[in-house]
N, C-alpha and C positions, 0 to 999 in steps of 0.2 A: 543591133541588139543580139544578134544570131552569135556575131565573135564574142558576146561577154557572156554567156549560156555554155558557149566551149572553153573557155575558159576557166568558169566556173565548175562544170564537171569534171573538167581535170583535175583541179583543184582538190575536188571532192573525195576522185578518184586514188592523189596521191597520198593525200588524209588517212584514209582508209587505210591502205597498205601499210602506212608507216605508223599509223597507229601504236600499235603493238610497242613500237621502239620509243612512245612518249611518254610515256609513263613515269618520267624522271623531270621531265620539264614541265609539266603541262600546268599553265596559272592556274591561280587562284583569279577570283574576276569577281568582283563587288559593281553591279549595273546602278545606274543612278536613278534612284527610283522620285524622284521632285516627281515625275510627272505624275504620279499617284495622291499627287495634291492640288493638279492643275484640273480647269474645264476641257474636257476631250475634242481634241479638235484633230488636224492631219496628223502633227507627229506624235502627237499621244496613241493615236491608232498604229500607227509604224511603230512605236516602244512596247504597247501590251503585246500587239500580231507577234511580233519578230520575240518575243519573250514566250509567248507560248508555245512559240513555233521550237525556241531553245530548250523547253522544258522537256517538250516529245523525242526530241535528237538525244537527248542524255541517255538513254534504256538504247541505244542505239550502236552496235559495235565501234564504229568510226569516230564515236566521243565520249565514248564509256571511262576514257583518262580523265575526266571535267567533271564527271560526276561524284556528286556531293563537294566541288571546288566552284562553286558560283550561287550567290545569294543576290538580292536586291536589297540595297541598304538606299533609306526612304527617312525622309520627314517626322518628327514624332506624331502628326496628326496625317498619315499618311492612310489613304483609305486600304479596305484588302485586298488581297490580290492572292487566292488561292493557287498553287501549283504544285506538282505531283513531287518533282525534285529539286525547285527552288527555293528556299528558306525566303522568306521577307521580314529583314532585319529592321525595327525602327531605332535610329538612333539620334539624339543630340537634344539639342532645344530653340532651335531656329528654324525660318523655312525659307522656301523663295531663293532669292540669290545668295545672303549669308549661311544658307545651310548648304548650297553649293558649293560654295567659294571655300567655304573653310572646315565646316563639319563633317561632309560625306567624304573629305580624304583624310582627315582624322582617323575615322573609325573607318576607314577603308584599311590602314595601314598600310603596307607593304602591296595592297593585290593591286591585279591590273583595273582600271577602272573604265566603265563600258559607258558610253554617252549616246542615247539613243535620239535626244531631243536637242539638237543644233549646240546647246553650253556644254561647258564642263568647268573644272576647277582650274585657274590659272597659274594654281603653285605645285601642280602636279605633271610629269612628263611623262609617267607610265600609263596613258590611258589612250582607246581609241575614244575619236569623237564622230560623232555622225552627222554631218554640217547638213540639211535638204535644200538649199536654195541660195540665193541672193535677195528675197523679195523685198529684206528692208533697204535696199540699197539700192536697186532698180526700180521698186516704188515708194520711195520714202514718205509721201503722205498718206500713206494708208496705215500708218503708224505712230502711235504717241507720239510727245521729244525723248520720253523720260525709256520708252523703247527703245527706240532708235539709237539713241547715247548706250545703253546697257551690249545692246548687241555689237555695235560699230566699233565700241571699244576692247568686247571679247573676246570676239568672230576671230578678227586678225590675228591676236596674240597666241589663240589656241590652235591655229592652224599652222603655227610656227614652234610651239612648245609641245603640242602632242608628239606621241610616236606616231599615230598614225590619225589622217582622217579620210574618210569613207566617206560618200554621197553617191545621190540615189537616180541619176543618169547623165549621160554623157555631159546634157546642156549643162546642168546643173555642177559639173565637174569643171566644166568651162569657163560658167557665171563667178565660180568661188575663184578661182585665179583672177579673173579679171577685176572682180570688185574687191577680193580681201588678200591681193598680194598671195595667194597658197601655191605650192610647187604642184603642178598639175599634173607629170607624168607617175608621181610615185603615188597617185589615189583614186584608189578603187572603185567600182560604181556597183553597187546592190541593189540593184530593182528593189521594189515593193509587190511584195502579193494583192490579189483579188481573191482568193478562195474563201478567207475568212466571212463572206456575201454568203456562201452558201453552205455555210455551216450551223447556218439556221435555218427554222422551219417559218417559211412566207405564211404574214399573217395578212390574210387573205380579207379581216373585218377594216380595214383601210379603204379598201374599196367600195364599201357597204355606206361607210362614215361618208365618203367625199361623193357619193352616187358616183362612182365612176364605172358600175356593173353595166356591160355591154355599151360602155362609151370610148373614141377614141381619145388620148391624150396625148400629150408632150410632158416629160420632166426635164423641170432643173432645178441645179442643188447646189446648197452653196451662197444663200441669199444672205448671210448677214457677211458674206465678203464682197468688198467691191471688186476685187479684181476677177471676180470670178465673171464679170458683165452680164448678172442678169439683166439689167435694162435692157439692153439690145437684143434677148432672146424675145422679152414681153413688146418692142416695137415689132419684131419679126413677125412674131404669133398673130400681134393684130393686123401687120396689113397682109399677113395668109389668108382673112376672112374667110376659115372651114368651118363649113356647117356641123353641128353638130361634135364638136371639138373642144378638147378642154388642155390649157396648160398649169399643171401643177409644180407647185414652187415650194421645195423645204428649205427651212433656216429661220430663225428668226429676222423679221423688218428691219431694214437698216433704214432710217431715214434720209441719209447720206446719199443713196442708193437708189431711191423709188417717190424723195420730197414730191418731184416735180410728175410724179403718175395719179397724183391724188389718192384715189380708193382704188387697189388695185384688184382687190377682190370683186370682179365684174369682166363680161362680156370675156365670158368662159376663164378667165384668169384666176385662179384660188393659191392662196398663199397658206402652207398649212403649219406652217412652223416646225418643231423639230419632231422627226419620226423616228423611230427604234429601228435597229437592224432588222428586225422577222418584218417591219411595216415596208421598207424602204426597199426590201427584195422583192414583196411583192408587187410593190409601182414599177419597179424594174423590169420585171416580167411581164408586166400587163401592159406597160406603154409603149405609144409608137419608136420611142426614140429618146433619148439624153440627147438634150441639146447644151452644149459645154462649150462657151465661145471664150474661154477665159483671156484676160491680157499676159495671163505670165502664170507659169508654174514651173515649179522644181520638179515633179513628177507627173502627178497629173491621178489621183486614186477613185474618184467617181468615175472616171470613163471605163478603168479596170474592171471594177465594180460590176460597171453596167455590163460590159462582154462577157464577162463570167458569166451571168442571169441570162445569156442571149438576148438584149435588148442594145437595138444600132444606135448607132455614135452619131452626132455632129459634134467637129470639134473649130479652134482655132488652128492656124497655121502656127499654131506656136511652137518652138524646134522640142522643147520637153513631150510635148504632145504628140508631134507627129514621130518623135522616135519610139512611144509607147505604141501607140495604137497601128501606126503603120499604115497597111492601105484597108485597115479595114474597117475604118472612117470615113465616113464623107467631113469634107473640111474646107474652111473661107478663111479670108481676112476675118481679123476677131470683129471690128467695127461695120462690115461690109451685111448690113438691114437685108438689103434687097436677096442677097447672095442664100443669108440667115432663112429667110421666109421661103426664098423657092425650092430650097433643100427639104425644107419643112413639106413643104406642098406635096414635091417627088415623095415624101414617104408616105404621107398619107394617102396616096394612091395608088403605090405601086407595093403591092403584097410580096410579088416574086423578091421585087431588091429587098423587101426589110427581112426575108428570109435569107438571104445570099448574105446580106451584111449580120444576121444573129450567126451563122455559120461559121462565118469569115472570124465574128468577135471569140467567140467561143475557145476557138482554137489560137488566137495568138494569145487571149488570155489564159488557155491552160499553160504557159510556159512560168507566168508570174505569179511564183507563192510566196507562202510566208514561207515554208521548209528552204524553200532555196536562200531567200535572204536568211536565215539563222546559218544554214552551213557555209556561206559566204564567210560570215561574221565569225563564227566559227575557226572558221580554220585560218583567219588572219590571229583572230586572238592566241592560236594553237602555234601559230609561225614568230608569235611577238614574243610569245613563251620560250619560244626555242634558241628565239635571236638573245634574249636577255642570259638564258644559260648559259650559253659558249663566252659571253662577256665578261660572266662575275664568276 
């Protein structure tokens, strides 16, 4: 992670300077706002972050040429999306994949088009796309047919017709060569930020709701995904039998996920369903630990999350995983109970390590923001700009 940080502030650095001299090339950039009609889920949080993060950089000398040159053109039922110097355009009369596919490069005309959320348009080559994973392809039952067709048949074509695609760490750079044929050396990896965790004010009456006032806990999040393996956090927690110990669980119930736990709200277990960002920074700061054993992620944004708030990691060995967090997680086999629970146990006892590991998290998540991923994106858009002028 350390060489794409250098690289990036090179980047940044060369940006800057040459600024000045773009001012004759610098795009026009139309972002695809569909996700502003979708339920908020990972990449939707990566599209608004990394949009807000764009809106701040604009009053900012190094992309003062973009200013007033980028809108979000969005769905006609697209919710709002207020910002200081982005316009949000609705335009067309479709949604979903037909207003993808054919209307946002319509009324996009000519500009470059930004793809924040893994699609894009397949009759367009002037756009970047932001691929995050592999997941429908490395877990394929964790997804419709009528997904899995949409995506399987997209993924590949746009990753060979865009100008550029971008994803969001090394694995994940990896995963997308090997599962959708992409040329792996010419694309880029943009972290995801964790600061947007503490850009709100912890609502502190979460803990009042769940009694969790001077109780110890465990979080995890992520329960209406299976791959996320809460089951195996909820075996772990029980055969840790700590006295006085609660594991709290956001997400909505997946049945799929917890059929075979029967009533899982018992014997300290509480399932609270979905929490608000000011809610969810405060479980973070108050709990012992994020225990996050997922089977697969393209990045990995609760463990972020959680380091930001200084509240310690367990994670999986999963390679997205372990090149975010690095060593300042503790981490198992994702499947490995036994492995799960005695990690659990080490924390609830030992005060010194959960202070070494908030310290530890702190600091390798101050490197991952949302500013950095916009100036990433940024200054690829600023370079596609430049590449297309010397052409035409």
């Amino acid at each position: 992670m350390g060489d794409y940080f250098k690289q990036s502030q090179a980047l940044a650095q060369a940006t800057l300077q040459a600024a000045p001299l773009m001012s004759g090339v610098a795009p026009r950039i139309a972002i695809n706002g569909r996700f502003l009609t979708q339920r908020a889920s990972g990449v939707q949080r990566f599209a608004a972050e990394t949009i807000k993060a764009i809106d701040a950089l604009l009053d900012s000398d190094a992309y003062r040429t973009l200013k007033g040159r980028i809108e979000i053109l969005a769905p006609p039922k697209a919710r709002d999306f207020p910002l200081k110097n982005i316009p949000l355009r609705r335009a067309g009369f479709f949604s979903g994949y037909l207003w993808e596919q054919f209307e946002y490069p319509l009324h996009a005309g000519g500009q470059l088009l930004l793809n924040l959320c893994m699609l894009g348009p397949l009759i367009a080559r002037h756009q970047i796309v932001v691929v995050h994973d592999a997941t429908v392809r490395a877990l394929p039952d964790n997804f419709s047919p009528r997904f899995r067709a949409a995506y399987g048949f997209l993924i590949p074509r746009l990753c060979r017709r865009a100008d550029l695609v971008v994803t969001v760490s090394e694995f994940s750079r990896l995963e997308i060569g090997k599962w959708y044929g992409a040329e792996v050396d010419t694309m880029p990896v943009c972290y995801e930020g964790g600061d947007h965790i503490t850009a709100v004010v912890p609502d502190l009456t979460v803990l009042d709701r769940l009694d969790l006032r001077g109780r110890k806990f465990f979080l995890g999040v992520g329960v209406d995904s299976s791959n996320k393996n809460i089951a195996k956090v909820v075996e772990a927690f029980q055969a840790a039998k700590l006295d006085n110990t609660m594991l709290v669980l956001t997400g909505a119930r997946d049945p799929r996920v917890f059929g075979h736990f029967g009533e899982v709200n018992s014997d300290g277990v509480r399932m609270i369903g979905y929490v608000s960002d000011q809610e969810l920074r405060a479980l973070y700061e108050h709990a012992l630990a994020l225990v996050f054993p997922s089977l697969y992620e393209g990045f990995g944004l609760p463990p972020v999350e959680a380091m930001t708030c200084g509240c310690p990691v367990v994670i999986s060995e999963q390679p997205a995983l372990l090149e975010v967090c690095g060593d300042a997680a503790l981490r198992c086999e994702a499947n490995d109970v036994a492995a799960l629970s005695r990690h659990m146990c080490t924390l609830h006892d030992d005060e010194s390590l959960r202070q070494r590991m908030s310290a530890a998290g702190r600091e390798r998540a101050r490197r991952l923001t949302w500013a950095a991923t916009a100036r990433a994106l940024l200054n690829h858009s600023l370079a596609l700009g430049a590449k297309r002028a010397r052409t035409t």
